[in-house]
N, C-alpha and C positions, 0 to 999 in steps of 0.2 A: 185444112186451113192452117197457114201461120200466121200463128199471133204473134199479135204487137201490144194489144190493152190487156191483155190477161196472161199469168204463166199456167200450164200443165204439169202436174208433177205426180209421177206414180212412185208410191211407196208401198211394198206390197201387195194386198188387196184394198190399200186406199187411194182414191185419186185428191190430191188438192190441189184447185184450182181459184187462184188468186186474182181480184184485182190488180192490175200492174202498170198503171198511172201517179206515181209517189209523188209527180212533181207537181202534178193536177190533185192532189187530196184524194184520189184515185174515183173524181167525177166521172159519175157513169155515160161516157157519150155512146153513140148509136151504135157504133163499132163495137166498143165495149161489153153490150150488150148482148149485138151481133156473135160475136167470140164468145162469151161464156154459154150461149144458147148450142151454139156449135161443140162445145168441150160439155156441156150436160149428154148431149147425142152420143157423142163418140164412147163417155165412161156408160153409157145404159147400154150403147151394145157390147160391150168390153167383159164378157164374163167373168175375169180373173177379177173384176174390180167389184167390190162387196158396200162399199161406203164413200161417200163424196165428202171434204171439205171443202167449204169456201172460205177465202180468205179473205187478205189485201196483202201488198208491200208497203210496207214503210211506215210512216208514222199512225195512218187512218187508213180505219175500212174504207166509208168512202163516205164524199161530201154532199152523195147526191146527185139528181140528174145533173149533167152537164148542161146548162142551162143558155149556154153561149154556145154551143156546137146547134143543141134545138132549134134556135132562133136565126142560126144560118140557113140551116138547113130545112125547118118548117114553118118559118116567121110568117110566112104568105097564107099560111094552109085557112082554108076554110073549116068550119065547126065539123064538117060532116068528114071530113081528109082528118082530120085530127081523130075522131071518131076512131074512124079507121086503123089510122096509124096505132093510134095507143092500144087499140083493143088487140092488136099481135104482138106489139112488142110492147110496151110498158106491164101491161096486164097481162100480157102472153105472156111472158117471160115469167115475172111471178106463178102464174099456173102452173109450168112446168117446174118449177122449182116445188112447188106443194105436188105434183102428181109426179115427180121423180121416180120410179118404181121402187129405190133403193138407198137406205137412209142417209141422211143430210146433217151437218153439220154446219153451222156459223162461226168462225173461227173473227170475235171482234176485236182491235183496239183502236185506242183514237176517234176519234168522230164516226157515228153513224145517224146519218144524217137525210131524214125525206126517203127519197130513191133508195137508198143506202138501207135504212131501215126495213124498208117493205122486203128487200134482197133479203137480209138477215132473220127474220122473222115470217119469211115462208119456208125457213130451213124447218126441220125435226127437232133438232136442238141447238141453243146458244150458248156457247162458252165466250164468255167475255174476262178482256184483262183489267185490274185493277183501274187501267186509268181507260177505259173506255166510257165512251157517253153517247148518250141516243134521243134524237130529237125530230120532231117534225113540223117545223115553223111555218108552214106555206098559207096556213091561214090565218096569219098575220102579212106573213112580207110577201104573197102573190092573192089575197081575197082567194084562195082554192078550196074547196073541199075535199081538203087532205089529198094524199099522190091516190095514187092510182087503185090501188088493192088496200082496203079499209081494213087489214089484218087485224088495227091496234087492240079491239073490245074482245077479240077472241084471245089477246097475248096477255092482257094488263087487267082483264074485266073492264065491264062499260063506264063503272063509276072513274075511274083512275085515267081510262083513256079520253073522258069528256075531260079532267082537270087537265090533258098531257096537250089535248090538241087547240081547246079552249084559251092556254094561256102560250100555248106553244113553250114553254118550256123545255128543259135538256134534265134530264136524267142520269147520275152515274151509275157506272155497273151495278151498284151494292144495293142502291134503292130497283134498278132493274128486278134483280134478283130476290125483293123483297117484295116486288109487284107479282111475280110468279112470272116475268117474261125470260128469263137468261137462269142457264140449266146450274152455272157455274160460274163464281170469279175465282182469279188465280193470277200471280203477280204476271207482267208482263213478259218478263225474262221466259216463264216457264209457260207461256200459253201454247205455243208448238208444240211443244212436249205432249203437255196436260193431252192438247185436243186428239195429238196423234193416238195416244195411249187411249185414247175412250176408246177413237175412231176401231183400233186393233180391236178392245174387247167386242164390237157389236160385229167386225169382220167376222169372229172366231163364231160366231154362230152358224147353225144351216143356212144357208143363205135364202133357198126360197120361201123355209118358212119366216125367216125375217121378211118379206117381201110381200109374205099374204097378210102378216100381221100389221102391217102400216099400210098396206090396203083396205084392211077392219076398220084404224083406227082412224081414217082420214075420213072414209067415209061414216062415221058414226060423228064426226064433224060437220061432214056433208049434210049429215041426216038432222043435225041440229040446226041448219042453216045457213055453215059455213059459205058457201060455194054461191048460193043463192042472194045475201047479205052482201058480197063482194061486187057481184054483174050489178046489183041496182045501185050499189055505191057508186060504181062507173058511171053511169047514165047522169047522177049527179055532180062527180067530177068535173067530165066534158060538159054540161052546162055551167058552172062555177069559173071555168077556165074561158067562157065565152061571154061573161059579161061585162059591163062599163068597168063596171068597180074591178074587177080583176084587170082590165088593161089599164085602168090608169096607176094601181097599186103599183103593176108590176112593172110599167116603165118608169114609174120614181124610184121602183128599187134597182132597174138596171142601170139607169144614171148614176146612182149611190155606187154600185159595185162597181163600174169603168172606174170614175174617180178612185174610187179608195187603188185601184189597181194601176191605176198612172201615178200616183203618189207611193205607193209601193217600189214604182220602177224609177221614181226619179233620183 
């Protein structure tokens, strides 16, 4: 495949692979998604490659599903199409990102946002830069029960992520990293650095026994109820996204958003 929403880059035994929509806030549209699902494939058969980062370009991780690409493209769809849809790729995507066979990195600055989040927080670890911020508002400005993959109570514990999603608030790195969600903050300037330099030392290991050990430890998440916790979040999701109150929320917020964005271009 050649991309266009994401870059590839092999450095070593790392691959990082970026968001690369800077002008879009690097909203994840379907393609987007598409592309980095395809560049997960490609670095898991790639034996030389030992560790994945994800990134972004530009100023922000990302802002989030692309919420204007969805509504072209599945505005129509019915509860059970949606269903569908989400359970491969919104939720798919996130699953393979947690069952990656080999370890993962988050590499955030700028906005991580909804979609953006769930992305980041099914990595292994998060390094975030000083001015990076994380949020997931949808159940305020879409009536949703939160996106797709209910990561938060397993990253923030439950208490922290009722206050995160409850009031929808944003978080920066520091308070992140004081929740126990983000492995690392470090000034912006040095976040490529910083993340490359981890990414080398967990290269420098055996690599299958790294591979069987985050196969332990996911499943021992599993065994907690990670995995189990997440499916029936879904089920709740797509219901939350299917009622009154969620379409009328959310076409008052897409009339807000056009506006602000014709005002933007005028």
């Amino acid at each position: 495949m050649k991309y266009s929403d994401i870059s590839y880059e092999v450095i070593g035994a790392v691959a990082r692979i970026c968001h690369n929509r800077p002008g879009q806030a690097n909203a994840e549209s379907e393609n987007l998604l598409a592309e980095l699902d395809d560049a997960l494939d490609r670095a898991k058969r790639d034996d030389a490659i030992r560790v994945i980062i994800i990134g972004a370009k530009g100023k922000h991780f990302s802002a989030g599903h692309d919420l204007m690409d969805g509504m072209e493209k599945r505005g129509n769809f019915s509860p059970e199409q949606h269903w569908l849809w989400e359970s491969e790729h919104y939720l798919g995507n996130a699953l393979r990102i947690w069952d990656f066979p080999k370890p993962t990195i988050a590499q955030v600055q700028g906005a991580c946002i909804a979609g953006g989040f769930m992305v980041a927080n099914m990595c292994d670890m998060v390094v975030a830069a000083d001015d990076a911020f994380f949020s997931d508002p949808v159940g305020h400005s879409l009536a949703a029960a939160s996106v797709e993959a209910l990561v938060h109570p397993w990253v923030m514990g439950l208490r922290k992520a009722k206050e995160f999603l409850f009031t929808g608030q944003r978080i920066g790195a520091a308070e992140a990293k004081e929740w126990g969600m983000v492995n690392h903050v470090v000034p912006r300037a040095e976040m490529e650095d910083f993340t490359l330099e981890l990414a080398n030392r967990i290269a420098a290991a055996p690599p299958i026994g790294i591979r069987m050990l985050k196969r332990s430890l996911n499943r021992s998440a599993d065994i907690m109820g990670f995995r189990n916790s997440l499916m029936a979040h879904f089920d709740t999701h797509i219901l939350s996204t299917s009622t009154k109150e969620h379409f009328e929320v959310a076409a008052a917020g897409m009339r807000a958003s056009m506006e602000a964005a014709k005002k933007a271009q005028s």
